[in-house]
Backbone as CSV, one residue per row, in Angstrom:
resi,resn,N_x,N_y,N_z,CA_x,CA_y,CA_z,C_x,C_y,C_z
1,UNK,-11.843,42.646,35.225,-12.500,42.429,33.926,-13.816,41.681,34.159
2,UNK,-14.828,42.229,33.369,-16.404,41.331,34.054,-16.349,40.650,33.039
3,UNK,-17.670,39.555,33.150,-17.768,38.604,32.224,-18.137,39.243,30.710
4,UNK,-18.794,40.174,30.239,-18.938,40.669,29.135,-18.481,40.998,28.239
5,UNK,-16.975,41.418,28.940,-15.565,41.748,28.197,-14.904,40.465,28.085
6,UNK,-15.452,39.414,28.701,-14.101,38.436,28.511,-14.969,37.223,27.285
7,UNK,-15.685,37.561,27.253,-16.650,36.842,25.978,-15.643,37.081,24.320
8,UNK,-15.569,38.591,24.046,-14.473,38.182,22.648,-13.233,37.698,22.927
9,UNK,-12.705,37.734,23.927,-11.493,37.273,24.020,-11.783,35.329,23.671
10,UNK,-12.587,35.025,24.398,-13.096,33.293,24.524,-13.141,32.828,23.182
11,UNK,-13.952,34.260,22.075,-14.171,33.850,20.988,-12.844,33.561,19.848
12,UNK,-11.586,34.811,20.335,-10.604,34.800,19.477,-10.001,33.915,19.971
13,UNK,-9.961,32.936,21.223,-8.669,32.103,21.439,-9.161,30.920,20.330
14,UNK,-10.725,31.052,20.789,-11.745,29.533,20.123,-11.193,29.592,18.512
15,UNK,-11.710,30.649,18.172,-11.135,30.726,16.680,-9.811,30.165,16.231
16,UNK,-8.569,30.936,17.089,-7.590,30.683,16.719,-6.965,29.277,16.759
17,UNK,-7.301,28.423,18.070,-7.482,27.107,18.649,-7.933,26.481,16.795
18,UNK,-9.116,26.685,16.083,-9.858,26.128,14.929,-9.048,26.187,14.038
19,UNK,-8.170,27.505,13.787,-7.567,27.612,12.737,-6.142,26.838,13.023
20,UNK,-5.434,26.590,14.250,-4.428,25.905,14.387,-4.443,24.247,13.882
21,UNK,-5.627,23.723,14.625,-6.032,22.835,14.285,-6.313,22.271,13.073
22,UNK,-7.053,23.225,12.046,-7.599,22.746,10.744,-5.765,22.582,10.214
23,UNK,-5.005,23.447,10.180,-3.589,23.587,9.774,-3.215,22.333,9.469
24,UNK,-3.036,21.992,11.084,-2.403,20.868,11.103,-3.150,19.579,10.826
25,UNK,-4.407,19.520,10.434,-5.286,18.507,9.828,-4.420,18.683,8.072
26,UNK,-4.259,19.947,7.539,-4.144,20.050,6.257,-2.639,19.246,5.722
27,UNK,-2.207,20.149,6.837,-0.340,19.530,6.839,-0.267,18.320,6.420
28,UNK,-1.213,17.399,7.583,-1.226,15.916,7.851,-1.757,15.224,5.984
29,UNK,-2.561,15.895,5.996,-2.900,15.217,4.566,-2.191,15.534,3.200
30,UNK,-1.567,16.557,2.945,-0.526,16.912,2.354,0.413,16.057,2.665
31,UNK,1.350,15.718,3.636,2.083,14.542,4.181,1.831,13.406,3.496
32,UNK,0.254,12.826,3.940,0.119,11.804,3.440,-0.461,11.620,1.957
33,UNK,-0.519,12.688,1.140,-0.514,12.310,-0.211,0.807,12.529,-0.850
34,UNK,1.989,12.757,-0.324,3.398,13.326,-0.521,3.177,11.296,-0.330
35,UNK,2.978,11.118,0.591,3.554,9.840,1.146,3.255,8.520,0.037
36,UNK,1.748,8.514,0.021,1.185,7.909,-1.119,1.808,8.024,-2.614
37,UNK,2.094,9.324,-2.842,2.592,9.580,-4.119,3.547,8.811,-4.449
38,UNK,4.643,8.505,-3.207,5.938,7.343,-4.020,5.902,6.165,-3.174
39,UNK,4.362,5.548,-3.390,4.144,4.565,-2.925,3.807,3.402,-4.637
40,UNK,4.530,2.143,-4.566,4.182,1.398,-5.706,3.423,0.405,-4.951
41,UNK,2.426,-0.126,-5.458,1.899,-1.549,-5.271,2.775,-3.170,-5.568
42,UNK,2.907,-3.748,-4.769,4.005,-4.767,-5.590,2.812,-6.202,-5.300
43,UNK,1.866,-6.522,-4.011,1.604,-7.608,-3.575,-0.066,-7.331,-3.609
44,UNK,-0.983,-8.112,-3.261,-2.385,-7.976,-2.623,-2.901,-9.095,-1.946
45,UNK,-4.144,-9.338,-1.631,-4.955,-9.933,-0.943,-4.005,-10.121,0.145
46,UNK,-3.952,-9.216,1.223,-3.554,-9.689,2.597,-1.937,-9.156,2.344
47,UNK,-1.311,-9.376,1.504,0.342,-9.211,1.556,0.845,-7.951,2.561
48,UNK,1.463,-8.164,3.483,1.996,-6.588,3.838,3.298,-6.038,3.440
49,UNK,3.023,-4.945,2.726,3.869,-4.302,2.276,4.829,-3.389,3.386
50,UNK,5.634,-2.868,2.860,6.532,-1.866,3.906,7.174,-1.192,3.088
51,UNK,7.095,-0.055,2.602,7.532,0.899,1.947,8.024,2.062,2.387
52,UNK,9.661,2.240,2.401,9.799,3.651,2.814,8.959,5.069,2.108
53,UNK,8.877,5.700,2.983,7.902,7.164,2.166,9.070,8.167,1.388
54,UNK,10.384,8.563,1.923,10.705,9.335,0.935,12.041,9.592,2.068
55,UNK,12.918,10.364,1.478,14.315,10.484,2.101,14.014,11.651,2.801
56,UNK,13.013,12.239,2.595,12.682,13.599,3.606,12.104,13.343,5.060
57,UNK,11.861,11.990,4.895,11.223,11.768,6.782,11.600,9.661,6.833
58,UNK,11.013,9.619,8.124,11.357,8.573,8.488,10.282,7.676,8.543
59,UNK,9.469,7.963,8.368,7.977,7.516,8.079,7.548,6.353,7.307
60,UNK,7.285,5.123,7.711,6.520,4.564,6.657,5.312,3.746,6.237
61,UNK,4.681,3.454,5.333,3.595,3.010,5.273,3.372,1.838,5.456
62,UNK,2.672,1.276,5.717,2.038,-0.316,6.220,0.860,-0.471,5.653
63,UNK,0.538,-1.553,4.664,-0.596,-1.639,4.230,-0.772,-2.835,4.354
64,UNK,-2.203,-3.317,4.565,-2.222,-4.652,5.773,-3.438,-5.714,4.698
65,UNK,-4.028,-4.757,3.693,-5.149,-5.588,3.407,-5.050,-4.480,1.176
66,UNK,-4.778,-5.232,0.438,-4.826,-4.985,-1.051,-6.431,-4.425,-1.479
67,UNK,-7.008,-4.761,-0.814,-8.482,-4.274,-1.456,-9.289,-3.433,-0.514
68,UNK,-9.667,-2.084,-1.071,-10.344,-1.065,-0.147,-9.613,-0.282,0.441
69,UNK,-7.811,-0.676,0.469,-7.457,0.251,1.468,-7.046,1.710,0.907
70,UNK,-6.847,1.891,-0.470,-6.819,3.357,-0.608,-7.563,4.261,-1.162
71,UNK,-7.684,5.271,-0.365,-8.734,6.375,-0.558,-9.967,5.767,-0.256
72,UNK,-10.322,5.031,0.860,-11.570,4.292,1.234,-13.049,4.792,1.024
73,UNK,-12.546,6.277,1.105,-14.135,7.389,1.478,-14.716,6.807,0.148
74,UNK,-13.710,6.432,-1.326,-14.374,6.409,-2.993,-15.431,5.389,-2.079
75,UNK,-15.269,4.458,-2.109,-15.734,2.959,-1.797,-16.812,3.242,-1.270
76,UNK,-17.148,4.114,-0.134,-17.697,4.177,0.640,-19.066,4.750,0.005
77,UNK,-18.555,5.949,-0.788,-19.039,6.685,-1.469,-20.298,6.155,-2.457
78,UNK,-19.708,4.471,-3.111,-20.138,3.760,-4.089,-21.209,2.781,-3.480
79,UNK,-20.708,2.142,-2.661,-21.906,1.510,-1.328,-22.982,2.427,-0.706
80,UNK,-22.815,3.918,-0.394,-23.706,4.616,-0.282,-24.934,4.634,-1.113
81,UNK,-24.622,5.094,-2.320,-25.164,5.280,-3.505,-26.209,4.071,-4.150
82,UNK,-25.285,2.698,-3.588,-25.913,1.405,-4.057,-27.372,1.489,-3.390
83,UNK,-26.785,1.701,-2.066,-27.954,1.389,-1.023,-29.212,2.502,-1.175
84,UNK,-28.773,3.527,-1.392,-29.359,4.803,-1.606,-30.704,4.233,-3.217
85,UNK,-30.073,4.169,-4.500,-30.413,4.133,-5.245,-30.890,2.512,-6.568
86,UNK,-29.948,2.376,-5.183,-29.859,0.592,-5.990,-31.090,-0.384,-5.794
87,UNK,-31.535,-1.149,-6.583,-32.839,-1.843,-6.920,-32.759,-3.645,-7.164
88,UNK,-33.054,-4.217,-5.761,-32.781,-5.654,-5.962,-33.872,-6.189,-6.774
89,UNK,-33.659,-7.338,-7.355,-34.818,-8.148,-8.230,-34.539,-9.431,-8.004
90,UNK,-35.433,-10.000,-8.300,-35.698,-11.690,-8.188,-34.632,-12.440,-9.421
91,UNK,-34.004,-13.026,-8.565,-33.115,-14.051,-9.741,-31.390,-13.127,-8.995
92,UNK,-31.162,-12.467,-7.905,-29.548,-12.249,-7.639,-29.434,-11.089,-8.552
93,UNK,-30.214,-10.190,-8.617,-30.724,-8.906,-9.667,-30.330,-7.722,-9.041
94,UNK,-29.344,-6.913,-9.169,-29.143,-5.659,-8.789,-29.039,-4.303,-10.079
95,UNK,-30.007,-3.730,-10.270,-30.103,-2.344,-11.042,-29.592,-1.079,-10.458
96,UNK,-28.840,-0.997,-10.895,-28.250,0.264,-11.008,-27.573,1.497,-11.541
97,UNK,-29.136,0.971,-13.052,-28.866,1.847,-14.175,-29.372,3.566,-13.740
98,UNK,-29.506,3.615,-12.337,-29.721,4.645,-12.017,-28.827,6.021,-12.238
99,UNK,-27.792,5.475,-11.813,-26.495,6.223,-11.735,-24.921,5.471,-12.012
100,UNK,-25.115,4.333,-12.670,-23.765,3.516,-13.087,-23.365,3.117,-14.549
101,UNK,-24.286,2.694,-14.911,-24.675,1.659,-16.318,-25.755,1.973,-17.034
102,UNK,-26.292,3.095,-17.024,-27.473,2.966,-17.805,-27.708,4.735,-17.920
103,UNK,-28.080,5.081,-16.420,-28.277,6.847,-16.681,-26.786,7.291,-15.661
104,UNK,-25.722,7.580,-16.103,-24.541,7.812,-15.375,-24.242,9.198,-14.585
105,UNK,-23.414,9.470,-13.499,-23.533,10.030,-12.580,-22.302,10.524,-12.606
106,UNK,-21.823,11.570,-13.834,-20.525,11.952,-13.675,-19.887,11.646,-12.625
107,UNK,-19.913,12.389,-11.724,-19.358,12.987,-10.596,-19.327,11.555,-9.572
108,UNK,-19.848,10.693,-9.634,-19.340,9.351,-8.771,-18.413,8.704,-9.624
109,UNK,-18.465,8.451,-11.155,-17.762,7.759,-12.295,-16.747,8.628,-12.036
110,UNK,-16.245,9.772,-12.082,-15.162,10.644,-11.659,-14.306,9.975,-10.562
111,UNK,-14.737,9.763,-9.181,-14.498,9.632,-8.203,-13.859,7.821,-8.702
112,UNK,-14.352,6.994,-8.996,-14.237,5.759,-9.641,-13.250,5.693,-10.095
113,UNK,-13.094,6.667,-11.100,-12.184,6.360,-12.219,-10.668,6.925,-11.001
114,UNK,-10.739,7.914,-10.252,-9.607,8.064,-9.158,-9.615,7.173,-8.816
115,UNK,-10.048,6.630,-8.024,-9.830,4.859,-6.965,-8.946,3.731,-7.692
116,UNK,-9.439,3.383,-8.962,-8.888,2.649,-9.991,-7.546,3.120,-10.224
117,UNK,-7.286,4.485,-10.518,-5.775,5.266,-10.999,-5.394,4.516,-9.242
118,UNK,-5.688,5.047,-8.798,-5.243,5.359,-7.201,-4.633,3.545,-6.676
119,UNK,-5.235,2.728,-7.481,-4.714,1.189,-7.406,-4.064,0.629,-7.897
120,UNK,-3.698,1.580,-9.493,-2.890,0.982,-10.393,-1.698,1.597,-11.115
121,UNK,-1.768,2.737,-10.474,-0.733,3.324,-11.045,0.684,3.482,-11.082
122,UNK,1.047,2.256,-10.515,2.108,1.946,-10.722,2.313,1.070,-11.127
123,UNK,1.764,-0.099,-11.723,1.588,-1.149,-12.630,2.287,-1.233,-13.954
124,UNK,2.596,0.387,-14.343,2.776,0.628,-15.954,1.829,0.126,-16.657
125,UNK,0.249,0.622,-16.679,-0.294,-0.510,-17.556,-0.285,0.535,-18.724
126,UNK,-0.348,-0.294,-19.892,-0.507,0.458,-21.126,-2.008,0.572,-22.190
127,UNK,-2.496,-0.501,-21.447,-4.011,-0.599,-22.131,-5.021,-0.910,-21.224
128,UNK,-6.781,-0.143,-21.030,-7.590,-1.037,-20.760,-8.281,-1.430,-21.037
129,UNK,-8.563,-2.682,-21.166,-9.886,-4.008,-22.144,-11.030,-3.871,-21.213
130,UNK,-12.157,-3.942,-21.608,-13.434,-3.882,-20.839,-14.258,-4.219,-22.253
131,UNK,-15.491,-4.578,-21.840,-16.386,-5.492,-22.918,-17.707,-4.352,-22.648
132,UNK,-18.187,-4.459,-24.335,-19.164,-3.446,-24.367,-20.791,-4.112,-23.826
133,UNK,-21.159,-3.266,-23.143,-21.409,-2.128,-23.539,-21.165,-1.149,-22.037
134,UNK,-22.089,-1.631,-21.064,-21.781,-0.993,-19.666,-20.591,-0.778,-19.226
135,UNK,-19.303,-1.664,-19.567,-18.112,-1.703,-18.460,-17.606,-0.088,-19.628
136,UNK,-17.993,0.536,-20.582,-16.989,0.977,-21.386,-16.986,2.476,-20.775
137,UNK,-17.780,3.253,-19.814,-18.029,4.834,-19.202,-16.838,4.519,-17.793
138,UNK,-16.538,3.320,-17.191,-16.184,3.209,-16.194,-14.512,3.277,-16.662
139,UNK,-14.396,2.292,-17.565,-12.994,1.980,-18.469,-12.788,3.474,-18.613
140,UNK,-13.469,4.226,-19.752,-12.668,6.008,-20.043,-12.242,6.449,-19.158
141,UNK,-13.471,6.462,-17.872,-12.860,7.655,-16.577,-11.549,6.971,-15.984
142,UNK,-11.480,5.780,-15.833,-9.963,5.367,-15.362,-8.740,5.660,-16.296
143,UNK,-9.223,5.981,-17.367,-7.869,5.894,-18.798,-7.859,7.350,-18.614
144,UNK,-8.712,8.061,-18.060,-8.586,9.465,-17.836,-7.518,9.540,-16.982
145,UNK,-7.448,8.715,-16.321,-6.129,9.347,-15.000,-4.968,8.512,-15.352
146,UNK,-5.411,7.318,-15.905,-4.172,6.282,-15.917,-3.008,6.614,-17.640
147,UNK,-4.201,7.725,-18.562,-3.536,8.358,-19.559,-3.058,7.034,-20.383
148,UNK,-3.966,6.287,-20.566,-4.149,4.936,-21.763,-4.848,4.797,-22.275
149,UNK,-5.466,4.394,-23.367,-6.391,4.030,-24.171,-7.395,3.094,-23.937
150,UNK,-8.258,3.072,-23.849,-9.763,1.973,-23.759,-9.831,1.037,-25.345
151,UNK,-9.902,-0.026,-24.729,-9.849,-1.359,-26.076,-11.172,-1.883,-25.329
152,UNK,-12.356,-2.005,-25.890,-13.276,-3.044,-25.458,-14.015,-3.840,-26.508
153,UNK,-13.862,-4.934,-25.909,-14.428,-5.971,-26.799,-16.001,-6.048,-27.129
154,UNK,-16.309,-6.274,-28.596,-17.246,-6.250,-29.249,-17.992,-7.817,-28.770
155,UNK,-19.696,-8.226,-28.955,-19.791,-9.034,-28.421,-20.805,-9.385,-30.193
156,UNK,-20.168,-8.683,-31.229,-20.841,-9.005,-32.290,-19.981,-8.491,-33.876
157,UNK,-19.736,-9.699,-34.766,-19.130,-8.742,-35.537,-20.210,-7.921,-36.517
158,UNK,-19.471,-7.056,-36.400,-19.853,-5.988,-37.707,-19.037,-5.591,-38.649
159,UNK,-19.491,-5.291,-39.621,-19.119,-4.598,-40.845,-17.644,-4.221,-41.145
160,UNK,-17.504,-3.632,-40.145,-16.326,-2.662,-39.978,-15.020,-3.273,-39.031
161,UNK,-15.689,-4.724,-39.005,-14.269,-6.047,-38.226,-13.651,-6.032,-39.255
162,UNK,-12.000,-6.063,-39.209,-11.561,-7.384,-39.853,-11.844,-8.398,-39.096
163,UNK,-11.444,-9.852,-39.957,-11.447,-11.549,-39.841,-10.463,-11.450,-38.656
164,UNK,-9.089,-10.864,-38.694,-8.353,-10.867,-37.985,-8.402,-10.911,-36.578
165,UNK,-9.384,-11.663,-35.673,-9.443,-11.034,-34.308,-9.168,-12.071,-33.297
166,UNK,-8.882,-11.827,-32.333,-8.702,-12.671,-31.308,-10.414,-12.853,-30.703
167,UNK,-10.501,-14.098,-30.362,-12.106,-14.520,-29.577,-12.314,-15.148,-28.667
168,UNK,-12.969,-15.366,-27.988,-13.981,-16.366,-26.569,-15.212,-16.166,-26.619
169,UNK,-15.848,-17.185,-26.040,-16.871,-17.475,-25.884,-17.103,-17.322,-24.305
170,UNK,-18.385,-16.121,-23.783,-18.392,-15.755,-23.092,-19.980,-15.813,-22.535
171,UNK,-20.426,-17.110,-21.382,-21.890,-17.381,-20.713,-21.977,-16.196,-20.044
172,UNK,-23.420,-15.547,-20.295,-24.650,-14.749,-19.622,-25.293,-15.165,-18.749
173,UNK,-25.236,-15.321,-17.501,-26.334,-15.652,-16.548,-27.450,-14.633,-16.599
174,UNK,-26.931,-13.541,-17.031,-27.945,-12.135,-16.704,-29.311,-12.241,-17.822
175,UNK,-28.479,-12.971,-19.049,-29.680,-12.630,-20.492,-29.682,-14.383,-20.558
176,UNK,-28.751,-15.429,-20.165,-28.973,-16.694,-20.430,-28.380,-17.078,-21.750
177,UNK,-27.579,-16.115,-22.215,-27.350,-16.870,-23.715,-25.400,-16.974,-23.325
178,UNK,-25.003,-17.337,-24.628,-23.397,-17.003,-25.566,-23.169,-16.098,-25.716
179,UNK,-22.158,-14.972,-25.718,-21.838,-13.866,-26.687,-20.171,-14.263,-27.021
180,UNK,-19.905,-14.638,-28.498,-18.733,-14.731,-28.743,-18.084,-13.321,-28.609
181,UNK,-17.532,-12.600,-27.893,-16.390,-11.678,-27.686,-15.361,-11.174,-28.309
182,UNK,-14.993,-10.304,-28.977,-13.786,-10.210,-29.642,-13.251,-9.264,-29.892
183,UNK,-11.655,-8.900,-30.096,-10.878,-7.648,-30.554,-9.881,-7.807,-31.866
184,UNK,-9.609,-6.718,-32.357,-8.537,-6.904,-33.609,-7.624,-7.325,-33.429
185,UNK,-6.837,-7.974,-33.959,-5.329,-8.261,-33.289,-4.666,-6.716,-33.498
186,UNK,-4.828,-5.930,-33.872,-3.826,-4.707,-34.470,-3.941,-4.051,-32.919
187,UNK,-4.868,-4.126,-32.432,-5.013,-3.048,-31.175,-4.548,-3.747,-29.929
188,UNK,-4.158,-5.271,-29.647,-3.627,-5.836,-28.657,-2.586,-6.578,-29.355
189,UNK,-1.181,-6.178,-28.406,-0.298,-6.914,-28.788,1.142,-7.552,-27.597
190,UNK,1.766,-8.180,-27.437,2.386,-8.895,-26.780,2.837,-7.630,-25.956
191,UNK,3.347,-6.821,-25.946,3.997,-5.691,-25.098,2.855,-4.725,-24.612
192,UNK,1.982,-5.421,-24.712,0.907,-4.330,-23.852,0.745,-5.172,-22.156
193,UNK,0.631,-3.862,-21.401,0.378,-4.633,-20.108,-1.474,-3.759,-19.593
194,UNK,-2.176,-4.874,-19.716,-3.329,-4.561,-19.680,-3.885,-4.438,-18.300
195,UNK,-4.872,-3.630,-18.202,-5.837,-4.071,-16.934,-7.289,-3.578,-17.671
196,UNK,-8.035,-4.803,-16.956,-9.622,-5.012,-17.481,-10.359,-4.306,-16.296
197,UNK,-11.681,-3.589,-16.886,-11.957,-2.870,-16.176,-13.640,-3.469,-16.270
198,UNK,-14.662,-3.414,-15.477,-15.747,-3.756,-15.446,-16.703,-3.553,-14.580
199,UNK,-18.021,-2.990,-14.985,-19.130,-2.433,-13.877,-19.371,-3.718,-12.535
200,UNK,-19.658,-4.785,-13.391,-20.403,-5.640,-12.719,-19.148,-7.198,-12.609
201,UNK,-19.174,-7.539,-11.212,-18.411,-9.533,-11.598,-18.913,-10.228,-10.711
202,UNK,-19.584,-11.265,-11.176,-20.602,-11.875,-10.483,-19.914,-13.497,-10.602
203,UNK,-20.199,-14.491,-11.362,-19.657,-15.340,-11.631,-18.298,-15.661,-12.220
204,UNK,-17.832,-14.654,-13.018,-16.576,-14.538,-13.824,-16.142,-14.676,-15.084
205,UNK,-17.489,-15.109,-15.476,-17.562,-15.159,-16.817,-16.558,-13.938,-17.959
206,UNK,-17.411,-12.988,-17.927,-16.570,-12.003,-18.356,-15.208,-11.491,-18.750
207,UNK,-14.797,-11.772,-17.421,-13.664,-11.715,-16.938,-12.568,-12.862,-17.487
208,UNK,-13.148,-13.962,-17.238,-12.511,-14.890,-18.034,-12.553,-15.429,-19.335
209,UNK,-13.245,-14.350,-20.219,-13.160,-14.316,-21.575,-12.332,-13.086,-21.583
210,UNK,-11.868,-11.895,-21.254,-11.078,-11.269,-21.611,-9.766,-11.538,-20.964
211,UNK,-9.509,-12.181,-19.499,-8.135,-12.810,-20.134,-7.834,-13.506,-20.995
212,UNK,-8.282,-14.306,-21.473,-8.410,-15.806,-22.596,-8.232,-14.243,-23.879
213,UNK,-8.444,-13.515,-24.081,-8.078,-12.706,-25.321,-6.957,-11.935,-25.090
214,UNK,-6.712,-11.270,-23.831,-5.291,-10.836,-23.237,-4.113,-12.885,-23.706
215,UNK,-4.556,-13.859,-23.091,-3.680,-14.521,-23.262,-3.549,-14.894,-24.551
216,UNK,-4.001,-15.118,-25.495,-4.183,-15.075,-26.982,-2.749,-14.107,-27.390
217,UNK,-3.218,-12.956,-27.217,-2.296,-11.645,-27.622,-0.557,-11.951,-27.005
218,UNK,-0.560,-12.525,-26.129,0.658,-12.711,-25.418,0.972,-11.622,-24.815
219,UNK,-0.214,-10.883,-24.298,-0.220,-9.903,-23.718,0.110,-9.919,-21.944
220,UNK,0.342,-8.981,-21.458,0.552,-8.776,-19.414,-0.627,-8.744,-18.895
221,UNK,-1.324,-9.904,-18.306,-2.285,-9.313,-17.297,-1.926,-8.186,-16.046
222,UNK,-2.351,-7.334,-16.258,-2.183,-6.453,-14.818,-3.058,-6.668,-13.699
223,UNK,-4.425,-6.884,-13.876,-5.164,-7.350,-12.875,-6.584,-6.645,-13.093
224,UNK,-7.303,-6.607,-12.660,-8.838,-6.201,-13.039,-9.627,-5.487,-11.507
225,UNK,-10.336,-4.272,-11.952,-10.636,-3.382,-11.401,-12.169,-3.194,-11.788
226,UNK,-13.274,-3.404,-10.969,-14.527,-3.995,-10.345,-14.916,-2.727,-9.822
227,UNK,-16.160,-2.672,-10.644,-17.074,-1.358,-9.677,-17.961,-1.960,-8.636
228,UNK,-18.658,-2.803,-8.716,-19.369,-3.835,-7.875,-19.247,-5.739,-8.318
229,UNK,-18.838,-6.298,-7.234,-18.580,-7.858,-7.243,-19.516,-8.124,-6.237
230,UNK,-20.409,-9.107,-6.767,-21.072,-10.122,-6.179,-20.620,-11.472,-5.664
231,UNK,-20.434,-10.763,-4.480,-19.021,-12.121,-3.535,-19.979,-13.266,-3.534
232,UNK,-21.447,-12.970,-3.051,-21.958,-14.486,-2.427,-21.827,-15.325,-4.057
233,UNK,-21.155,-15.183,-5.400,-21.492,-16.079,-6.422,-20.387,-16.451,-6.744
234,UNK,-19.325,-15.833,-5.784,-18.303,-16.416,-6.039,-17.196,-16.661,-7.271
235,UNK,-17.383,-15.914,-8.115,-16.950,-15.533,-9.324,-15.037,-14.871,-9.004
236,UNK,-15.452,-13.819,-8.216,-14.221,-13.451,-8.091,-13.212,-13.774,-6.987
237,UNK,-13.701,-14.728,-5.831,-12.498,-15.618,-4.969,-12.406,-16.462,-5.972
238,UNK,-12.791,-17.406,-6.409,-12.282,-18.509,-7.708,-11.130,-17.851,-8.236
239,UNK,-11.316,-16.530,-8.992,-10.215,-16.035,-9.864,-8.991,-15.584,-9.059
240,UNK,-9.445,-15.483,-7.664,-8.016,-14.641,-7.021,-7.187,-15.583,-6.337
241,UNK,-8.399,-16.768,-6.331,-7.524,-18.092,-6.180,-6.295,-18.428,-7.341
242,UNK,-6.857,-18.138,-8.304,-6.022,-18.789,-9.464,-4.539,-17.600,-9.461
243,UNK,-4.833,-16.844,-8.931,-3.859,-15.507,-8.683,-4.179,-14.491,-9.862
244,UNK,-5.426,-13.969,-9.864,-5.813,-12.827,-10.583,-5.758,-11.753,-9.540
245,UNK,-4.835,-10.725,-9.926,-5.240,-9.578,-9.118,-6.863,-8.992,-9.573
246,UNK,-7.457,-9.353,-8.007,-8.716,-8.289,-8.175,-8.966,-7.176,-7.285
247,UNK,-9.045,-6.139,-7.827,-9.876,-5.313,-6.928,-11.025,-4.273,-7.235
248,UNK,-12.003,-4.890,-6.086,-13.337,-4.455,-6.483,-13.794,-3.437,-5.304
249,UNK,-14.280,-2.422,-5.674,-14.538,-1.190,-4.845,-15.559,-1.603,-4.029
250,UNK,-16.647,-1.872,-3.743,-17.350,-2.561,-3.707,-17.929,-4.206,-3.608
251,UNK,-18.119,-5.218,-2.943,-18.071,-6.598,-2.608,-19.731,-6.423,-1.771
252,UNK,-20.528,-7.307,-2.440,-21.784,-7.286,-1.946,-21.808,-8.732,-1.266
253,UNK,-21.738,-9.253,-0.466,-21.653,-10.184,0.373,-23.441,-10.975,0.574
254,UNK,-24.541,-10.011,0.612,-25.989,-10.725,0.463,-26.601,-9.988,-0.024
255,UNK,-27.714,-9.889,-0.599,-28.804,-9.343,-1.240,-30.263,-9.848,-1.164
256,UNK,-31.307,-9.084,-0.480,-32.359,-9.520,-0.825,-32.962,-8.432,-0.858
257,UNK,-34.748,-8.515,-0.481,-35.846,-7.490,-0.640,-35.282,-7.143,0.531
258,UNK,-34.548,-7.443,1.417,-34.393,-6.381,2.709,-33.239,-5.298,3.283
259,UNK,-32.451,-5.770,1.853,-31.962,-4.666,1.504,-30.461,-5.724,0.945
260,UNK,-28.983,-4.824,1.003,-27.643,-5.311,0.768,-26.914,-5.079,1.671
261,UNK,-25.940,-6.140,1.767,-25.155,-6.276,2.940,-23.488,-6.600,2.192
262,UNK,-22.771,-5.565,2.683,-21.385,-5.501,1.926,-20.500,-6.166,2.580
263,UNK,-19.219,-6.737,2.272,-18.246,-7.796,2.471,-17.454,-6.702,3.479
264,UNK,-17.072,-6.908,4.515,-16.300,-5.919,5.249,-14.346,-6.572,5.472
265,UNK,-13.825,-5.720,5.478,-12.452,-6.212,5.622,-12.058,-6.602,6.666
């Protein structure tokens, strides 16, 4: 046989070699979303879990670190994008009404709102609180998967309040002022188990006006789910000190004109 003839043969083993391979790449991930699927969250920050995967194999999962570790590529995806499109300013200033909060980017808010399901869905939560106006595109796409309703708090009454509402008082570093905060009592109530959802957590402000209205209600904190946290301000170790579940897709660790530098695990 000369070399000329043995050229398609090279090509069909190569091929077939590709297609064996991709197989068993597919298998593997099928596996591991079989695996994930009857996986519950019980612990975070650091806790290791050990969860059997299922009575069909012997397999099980180890999860070593509560924040970032599932479905990492979202995360990755969101830090890309920051860096890509994101706009530092003077005063600890990050814009990213490019594609988050301002002019939105289906198709990453999609991906978002998975990561969030993908963290909480076994929580049972029944409601999520987020404060208007930005956190409220991020809140839907997660209630999209998590199949709950969006409650977000008004930072003004109008017309169309009742008196009836639960409130806090909630500091702006961003605008410098107050915004008293608030929801109806009819729409939060003691048997709801909530999780707060929010673009931005920088200091904690926020955040700690909508538990203070979750605790009002005699409502379940479930824990709060962060599109970007500004670690160097320290807002959200304070709270996870106090034992707030947080998890934030995203952790910006420095910021200047020379670019952003993310919190690594």
């Amino acid at each position: 046989m000369n070399k000329s003839s043995e050229k398609p043969l090279y090509f069909v083993a190569f091929v077939w070699l590709l297609f064996f391979n991709l197989k068993e790449v597919e298998n593997n991930v099928q596996k591991w979303r079989f695996s994930f699927d009857t996986f519950c969250r019980f612990g975070y920050n650091g806790t290791i879990l050990q969860v059997a995967e299922s009575q069909k194999t012997q397999n099980k999962v180890f999860l070593t670190d509560a924040n970032h570790i599932i479905l990492g590529y979202r995360v990755k995806l969101l830090e890309e994008r920051i860096l890509r499109d994101g706009k530092v300013f003077p005063g600890e200033v990050l814009k990213v009404g490019g594609f988050l909060n301002h002019l939105i980017d289906d198709t990453l808010m999609e991906e978002i709102g998975k990561e969030i399901y993908s963290l909480y869905k076994c929580d049972q939560v029944t409601k999520i609180l987020t404060l208007e106006a930005s956190g409220i595109a991020i809140a839907c796409y997660a209630a999209m998967y998590l199949h709950v309703p969006v409650l977000f708090a008004k930072k003004s009454k109008t017309a169309n309040i009742s008196k009836d509402v639960y409130s806090a008082e909630v500091k702006s570093y961003t605008h410098g002022n107050v915004n008293t905060i608030m929801v109806e009592k009819e729409f939060l109530n003691s048997s709801d188990r909530v999780l707060i959802v929010d673009d931005f957590l920088a200091h904690g402000e926020a955040l700690r006006g909508l538990i203070a209205l979750i605790g009002q209600a005699g409502a379940t904190l479930v824990g709060c789910a962060i599109a970007i946290e500004k670690g160097f301000q320290k807002g959200g170790d304070e709270l996870r000190e106090q034992g707030v579940r947080i998890e934030s897709l995203a952790i910006i660790e420095s910021m200047s004109d020379d670019g952003v530098t993310f919190r690594k695990n």
